[in-house]
C-alpha positions in Angstrom: 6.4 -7.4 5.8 9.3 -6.0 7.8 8.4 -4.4 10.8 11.0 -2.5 13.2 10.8 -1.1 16.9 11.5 2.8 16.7 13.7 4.4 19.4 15.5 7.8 18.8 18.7 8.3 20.8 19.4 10.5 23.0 22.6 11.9 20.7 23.8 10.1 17.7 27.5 9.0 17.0 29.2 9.2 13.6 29.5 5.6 11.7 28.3 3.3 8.9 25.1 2.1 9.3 23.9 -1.7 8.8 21.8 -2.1 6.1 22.7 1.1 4.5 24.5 0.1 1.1 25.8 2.6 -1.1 27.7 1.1 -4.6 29.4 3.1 -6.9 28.1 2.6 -10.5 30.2 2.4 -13.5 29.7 4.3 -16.4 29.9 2.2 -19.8 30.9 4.8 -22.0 31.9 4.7 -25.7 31.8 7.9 -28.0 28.0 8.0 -28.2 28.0 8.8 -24.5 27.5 6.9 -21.3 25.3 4.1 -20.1 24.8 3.5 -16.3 22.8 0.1 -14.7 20.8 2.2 -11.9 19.6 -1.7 -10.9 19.6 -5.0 -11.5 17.4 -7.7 -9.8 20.1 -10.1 -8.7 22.1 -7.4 -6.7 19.2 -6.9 -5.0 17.5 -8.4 -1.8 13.7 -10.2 -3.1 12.0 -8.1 -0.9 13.7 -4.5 -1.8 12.3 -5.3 -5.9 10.9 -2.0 -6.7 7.7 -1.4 -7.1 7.6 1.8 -8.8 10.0 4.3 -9.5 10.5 8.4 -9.9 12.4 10.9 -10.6 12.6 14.6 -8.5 14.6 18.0 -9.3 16.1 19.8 -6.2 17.2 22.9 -5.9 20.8 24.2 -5.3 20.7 24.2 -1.8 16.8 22.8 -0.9 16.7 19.2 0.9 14.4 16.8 1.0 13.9 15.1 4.5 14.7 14.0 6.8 11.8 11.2 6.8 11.8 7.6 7.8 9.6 4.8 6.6 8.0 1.8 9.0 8.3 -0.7 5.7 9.8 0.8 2.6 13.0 0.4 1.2 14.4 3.3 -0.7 16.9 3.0 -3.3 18.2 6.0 -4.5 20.3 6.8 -7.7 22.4 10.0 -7.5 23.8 10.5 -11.3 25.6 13.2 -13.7 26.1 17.1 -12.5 24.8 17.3 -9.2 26.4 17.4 -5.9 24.5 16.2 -2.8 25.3 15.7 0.9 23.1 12.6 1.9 21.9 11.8 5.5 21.4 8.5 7.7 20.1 7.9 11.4 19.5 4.7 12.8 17.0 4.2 15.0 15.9 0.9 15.0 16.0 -0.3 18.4 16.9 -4.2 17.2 19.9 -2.5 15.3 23.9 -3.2 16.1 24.0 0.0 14.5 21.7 2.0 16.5 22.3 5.8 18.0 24.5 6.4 14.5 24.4 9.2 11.7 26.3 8.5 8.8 27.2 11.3 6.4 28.2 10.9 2.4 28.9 13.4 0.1 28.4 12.2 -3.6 30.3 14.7 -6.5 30.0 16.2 -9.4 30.5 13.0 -12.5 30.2 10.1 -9.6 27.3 7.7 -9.4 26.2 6.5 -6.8 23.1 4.0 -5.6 21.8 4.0 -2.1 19.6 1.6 -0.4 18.7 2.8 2.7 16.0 0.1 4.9 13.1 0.9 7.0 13.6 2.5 10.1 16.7 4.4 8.8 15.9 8.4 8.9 17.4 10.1 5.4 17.6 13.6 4.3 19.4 15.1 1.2 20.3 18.4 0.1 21.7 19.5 -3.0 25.1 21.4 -1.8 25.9 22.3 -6.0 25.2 25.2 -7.7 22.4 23.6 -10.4 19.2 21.9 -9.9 20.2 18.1 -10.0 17.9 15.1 -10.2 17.8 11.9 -8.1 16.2 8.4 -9.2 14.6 6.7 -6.6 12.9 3.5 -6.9 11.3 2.4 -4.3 9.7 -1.3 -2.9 6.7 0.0 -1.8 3.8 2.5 -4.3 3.4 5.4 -2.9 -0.1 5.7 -0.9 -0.6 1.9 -1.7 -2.5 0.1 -4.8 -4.7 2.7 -6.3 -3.3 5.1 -3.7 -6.1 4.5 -1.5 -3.7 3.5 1.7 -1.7 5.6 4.4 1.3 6.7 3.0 3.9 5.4 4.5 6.3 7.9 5.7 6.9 9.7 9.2 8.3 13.1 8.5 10.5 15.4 10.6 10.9 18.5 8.7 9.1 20.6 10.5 9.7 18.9 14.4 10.7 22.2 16.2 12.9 19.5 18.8 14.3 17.2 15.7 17.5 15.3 16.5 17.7 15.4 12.7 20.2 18.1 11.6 21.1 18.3 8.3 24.5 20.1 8.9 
């Protein structure tokens, strides 16, 4: 179980993130269509295996975020018509990336996988025109076996002093 000490900034400065890993996916297309790998186990870390996986429609315009979990790894799949603008702020104290936001815009036809760790803030909003759908499949079940734990998310939507802009 990973475990990180939390520590928001007092501003944050532009840059990559570590542990933050977004890979362009190919398309294998032929003239049925297209076929896209959203994962395979050996390009992943053991202990960022998903352990269950969803899909969620966003409004042109709407985000979702910005939230941060204490020990799951999300891995996000942007694909097809959509356009996003994704979000990233370290704050793991024990980080040689700490204090950062990083900011990626993902296009209409690209596809794109994120992995983003604990203790990494994210946010996403659709910046297209359509609703668009994101895959995300993430290490840890939502609310726990049976979803009889504490879900494991810290939120910051709705923090009236949140450091977490979405600009």
């Amino acid at each position: 179980m990973r475990r990180f000490t939390r520590k928001e900034p007092a501003h944050f400065v532009e840059g990559i993130i570590d542990g933050v890993v977004a890979t362009p996916l190919a398309a294998h297309a032929d003239d049925r269509g297209w076929l896209v790998e959203l994962f395979r186990r050996d390009e992943l870390a053991a202990d960022d295996a998903p352990a269950m996986a969803y899909v969620s429609q966003t409004e042109p315009g709407a985000a979702r975020g910005p939230h941060e979990h204490a020990e799951q790894t999300d891995l996000f799949v942007f694909l097809g018509d959509g356009r996003w603008r994704l979000f990233f702020w370290d704050i793991r104290a024990d980080s040689p990336t700490w204090g950062r936001r990083q900011r990626i815009d993902v296009g209409v036809g690209q596809r794109l996988r994120v992995a983003v760790p604990p203790g990494v803030v994210h946010a996403y909003r659709n910046t297209g025109t359509e609703p668009a759908w994101v895959f995300n499949a993430a290490n840890r079940l939502y609310a726990g076996e049976g979803r009889t734990s504490t879900v494991d998310e810290i939120r910051h939507e709705n923090r009236a002093d949140s450091p977490y802009q979405l600009d």
